[in-house]
C-alpha positions as CSV (number, residue, x, y, z in Angstrom):
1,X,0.0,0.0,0.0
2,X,1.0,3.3,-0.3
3,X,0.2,6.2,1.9
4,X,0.2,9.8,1.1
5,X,0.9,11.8,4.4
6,X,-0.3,15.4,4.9
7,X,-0.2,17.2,8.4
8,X,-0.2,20.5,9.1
9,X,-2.7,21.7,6.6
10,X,-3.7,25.1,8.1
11,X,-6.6,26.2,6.6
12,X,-4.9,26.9,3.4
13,X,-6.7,25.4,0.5
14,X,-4.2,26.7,-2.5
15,X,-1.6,24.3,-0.4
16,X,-3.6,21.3,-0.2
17,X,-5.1,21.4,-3.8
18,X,-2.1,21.4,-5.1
19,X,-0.1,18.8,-2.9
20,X,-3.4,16.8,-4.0
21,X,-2.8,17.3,-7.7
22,X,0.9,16.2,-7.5
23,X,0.0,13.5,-5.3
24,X,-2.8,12.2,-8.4
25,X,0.8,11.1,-10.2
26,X,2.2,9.0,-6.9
27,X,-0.1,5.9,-7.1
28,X,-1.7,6.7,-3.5
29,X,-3.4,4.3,-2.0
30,X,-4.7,5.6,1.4
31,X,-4.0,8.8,3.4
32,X,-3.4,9.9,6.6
33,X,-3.9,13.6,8.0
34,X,-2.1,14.2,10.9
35,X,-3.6,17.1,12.4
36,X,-4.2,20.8,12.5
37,X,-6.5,21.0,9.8
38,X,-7.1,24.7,10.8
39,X,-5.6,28.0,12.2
40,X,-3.5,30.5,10.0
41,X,-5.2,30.5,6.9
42,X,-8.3,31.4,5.0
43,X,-10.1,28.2,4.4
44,X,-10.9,26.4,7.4
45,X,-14.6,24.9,6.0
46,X,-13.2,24.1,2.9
47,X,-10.4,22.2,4.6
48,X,-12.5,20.3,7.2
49,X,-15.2,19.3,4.7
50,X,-12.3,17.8,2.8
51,X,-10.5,15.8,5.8
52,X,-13.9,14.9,6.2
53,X,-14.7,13.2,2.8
54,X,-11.1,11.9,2.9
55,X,-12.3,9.9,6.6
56,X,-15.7,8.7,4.6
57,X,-13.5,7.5,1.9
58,X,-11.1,5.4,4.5
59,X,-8.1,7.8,5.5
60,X,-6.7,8.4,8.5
61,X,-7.1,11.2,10.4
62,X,-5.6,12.7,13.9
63,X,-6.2,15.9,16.1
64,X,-3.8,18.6,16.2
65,X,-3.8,21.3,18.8
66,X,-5.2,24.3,16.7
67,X,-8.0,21.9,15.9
68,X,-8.7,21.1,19.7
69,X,-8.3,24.8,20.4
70,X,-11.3,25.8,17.5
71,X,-13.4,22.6,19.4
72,X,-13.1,24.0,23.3
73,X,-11.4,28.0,23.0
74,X,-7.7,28.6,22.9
75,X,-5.8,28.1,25.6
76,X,-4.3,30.8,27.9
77,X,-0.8,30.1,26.6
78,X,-1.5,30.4,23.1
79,X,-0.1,33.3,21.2
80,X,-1.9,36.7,20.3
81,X,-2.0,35.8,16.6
82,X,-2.9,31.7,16.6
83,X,-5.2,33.0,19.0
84,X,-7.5,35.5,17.0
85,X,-7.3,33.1,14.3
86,X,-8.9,30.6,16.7
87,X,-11.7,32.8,17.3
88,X,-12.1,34.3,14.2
89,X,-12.0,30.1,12.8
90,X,-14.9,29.3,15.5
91,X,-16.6,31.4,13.7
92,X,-16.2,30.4,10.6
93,X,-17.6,26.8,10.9
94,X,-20.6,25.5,10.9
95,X,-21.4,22.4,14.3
96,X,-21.3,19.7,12.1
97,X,-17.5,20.8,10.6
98,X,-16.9,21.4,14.7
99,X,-18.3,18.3,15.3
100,X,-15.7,16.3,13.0
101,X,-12.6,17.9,14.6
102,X,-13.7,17.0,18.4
103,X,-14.6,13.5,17.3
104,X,-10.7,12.9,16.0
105,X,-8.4,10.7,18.1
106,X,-5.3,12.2,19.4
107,X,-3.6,8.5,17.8
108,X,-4.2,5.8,15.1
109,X,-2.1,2.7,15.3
110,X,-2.8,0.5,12.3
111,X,-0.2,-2.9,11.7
112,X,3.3,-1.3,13.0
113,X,2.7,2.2,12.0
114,X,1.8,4.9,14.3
115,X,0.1,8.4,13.1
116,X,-0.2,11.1,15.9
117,X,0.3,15.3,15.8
118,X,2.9,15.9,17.9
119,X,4.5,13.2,19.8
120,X,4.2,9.8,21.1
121,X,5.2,10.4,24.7
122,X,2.5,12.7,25.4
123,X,0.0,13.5,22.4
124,X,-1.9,15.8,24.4
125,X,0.7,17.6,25.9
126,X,1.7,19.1,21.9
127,X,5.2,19.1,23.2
128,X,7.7,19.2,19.5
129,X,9.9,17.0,18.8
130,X,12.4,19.5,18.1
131,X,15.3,17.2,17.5
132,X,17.4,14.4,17.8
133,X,16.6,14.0,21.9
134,X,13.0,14.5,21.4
135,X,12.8,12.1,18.9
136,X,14.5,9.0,21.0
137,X,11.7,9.8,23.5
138,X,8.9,9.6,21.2
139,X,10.4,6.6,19.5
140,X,10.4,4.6,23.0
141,X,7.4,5.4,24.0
142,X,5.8,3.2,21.4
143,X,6.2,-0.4,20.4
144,X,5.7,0.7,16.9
145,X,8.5,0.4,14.2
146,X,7.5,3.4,12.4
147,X,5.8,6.7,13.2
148,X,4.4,9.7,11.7
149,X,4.1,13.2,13.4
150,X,3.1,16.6,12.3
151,X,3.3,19.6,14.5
152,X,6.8,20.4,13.3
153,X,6.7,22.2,10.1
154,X,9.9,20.9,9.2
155,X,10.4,18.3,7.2
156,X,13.1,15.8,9.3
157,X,13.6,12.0,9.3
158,X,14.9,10.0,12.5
159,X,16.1,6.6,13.4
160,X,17.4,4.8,16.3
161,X,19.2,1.7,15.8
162,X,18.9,-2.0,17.7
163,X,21.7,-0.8,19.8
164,X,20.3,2.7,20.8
165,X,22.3,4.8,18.4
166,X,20.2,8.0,17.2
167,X,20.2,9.9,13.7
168,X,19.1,12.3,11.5
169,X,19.0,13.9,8.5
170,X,17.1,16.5,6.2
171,X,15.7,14.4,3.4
172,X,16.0,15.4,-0.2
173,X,12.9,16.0,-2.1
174,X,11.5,13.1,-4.5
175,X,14.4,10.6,-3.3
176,X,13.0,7.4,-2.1
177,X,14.6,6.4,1.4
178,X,14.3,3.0,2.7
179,X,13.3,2.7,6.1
180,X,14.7,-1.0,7.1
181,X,13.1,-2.6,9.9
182,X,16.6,-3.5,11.9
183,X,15.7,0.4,13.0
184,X,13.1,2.5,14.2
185,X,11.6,5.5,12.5
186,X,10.1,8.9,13.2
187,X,9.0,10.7,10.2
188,X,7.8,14.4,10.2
189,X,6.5,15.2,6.6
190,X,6.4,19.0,6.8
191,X,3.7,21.0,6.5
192,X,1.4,21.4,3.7
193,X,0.2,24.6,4.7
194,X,2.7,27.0,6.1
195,X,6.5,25.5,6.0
196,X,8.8,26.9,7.9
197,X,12.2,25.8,6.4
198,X,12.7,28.8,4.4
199,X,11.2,27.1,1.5
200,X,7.2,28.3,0.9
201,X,6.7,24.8,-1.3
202,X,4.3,22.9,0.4
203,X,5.3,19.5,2.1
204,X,3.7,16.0,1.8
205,X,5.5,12.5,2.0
206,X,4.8,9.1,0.2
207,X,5.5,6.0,2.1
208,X,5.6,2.4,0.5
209,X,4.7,-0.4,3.0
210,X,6.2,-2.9,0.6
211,X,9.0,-1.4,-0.4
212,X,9.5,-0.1,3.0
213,X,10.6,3.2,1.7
214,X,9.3,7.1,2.2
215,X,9.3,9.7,-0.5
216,X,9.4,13.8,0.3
217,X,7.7,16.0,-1.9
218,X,7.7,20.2,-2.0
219,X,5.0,20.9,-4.1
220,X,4.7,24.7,-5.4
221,X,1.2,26.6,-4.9
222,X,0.1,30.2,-5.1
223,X,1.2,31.4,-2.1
224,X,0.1,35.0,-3.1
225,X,-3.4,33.6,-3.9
226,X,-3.5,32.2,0.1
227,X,-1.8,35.1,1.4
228,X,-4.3,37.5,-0.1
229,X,-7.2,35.6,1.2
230,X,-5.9,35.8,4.7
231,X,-5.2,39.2,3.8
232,X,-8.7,39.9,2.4
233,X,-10.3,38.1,5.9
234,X,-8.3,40.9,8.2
235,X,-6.5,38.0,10.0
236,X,-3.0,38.5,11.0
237,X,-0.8,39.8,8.2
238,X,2.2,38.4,9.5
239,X,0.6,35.2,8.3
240,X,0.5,36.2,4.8
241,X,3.9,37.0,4.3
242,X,4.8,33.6,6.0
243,X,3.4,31.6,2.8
244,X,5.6,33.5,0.8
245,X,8.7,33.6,2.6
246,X,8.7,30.2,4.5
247,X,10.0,31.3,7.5
């Protein structure tokens, strides 16, 4: 089977349409969303109606915090602007598109794969796995070979070998990597709908379960087209320019 893995969609339907066009050429099988299917951008109904059908149609699909924040009010820590894009995103859904985002899991396990936001160790804690040491700790806190995480916008790849010996690397875009089973993995695809790497092409990751290898994609969008949007719905401009710088 092969899996196409979004996370971090972010309300920004120019990103997702086109990681989904690109994705038309990959041979997908199935999908998983891992979370935060809202916040930052435009297009939050248009993005939840769409997890949505993808759920109907047999994906997998995960909470992330921004979603969980849009279900019960942001929390007191969150930030001035993810937090007037929480309220200004409450409003913007109808209950049954509010409905779907509280009835997502924080995990999925399926055969020896593991899909979750954030982290392993603590999914509703939303804690990053920033690097190598946060990694390990996710990784041991499941008896799953291989897992997928969002949360980061970065697209990384970890692995910790039979003898506890940690790595990781940046991956290369559209170069298959093999994941071998003598190791365990943590993959972070990137986000689809606001990188952060300096690059504004949206991220999404193809994994083989046969051939036991993943895939990175960047996937180029109209980041002007999103950014005016958000522009256009008074939110945050910061949040504009984001798109179109990456950072």
């Amino acid at each position: 089977m092969r899996w196409g893995i979004l996370t971090d969609l972010h309300a920004n339907r120019e990103a997702v349409e086109a990681v989904l066009e690109h994705a038309t050429g990959q041979q997908i099988d199935r999908y998983a969303l891992l979370g935060d299917f809202v916040g930052y951008g435009a297009d939050p109904g248009w993005v939840v109606d769409l997890a949505r059908d993808f759920v109907a149609a047999g994906a997998v699909a995960v909470m992330g915090n921004h979603d969980i924040a849009v279900v019960r009010g942001p929390s007191p820590s969150m930030r001035p602007d993810p937090r007037y894009v929480v309220e200004w995103t409450r409003d913007h859904l109808d209950a049954r598109q509010v409905e779907f985002l509280a009835t997502l899991p924080l995990v999925h396990e399926e055969g020896d794969i593991l899909f979750v936001h954030a982290n392993a160790w603590d999914p509703a804690g939303w804690e990053y796995v920033a690097g190598r040491m946060e990694a390990v700790r996710s990784i041991h806190a499941t008896k799953k070979t291989l897992t997928f995480c969002g949360h980061m916008h970065e697209p990384r790849l970890y692995h910790l070998s039979a003898t506890g010996k940690a790595g990781e690397f940046v991956p290369t875009r559209g170069m298959p990597i093999p994941l071998p089973p003598s190791r365990r993995w943590l993959v972070i695809p990137g986000s689809s709908g606001q990188p952060r790497d300096g690059d504004p092409a949206a991220c999404y990751a193809v994994y083989d379960d046969e051939t036991r290898e993943i895939t990175y994609w960047r996937v180029p969008y109209d980041t002007e087209g999103a950014g005016a949007k958000i522009r256009a719905a008074q939110l945050p401009q910061r949040l504009a320019s984001r798109l179109t710088d990456g950072h």
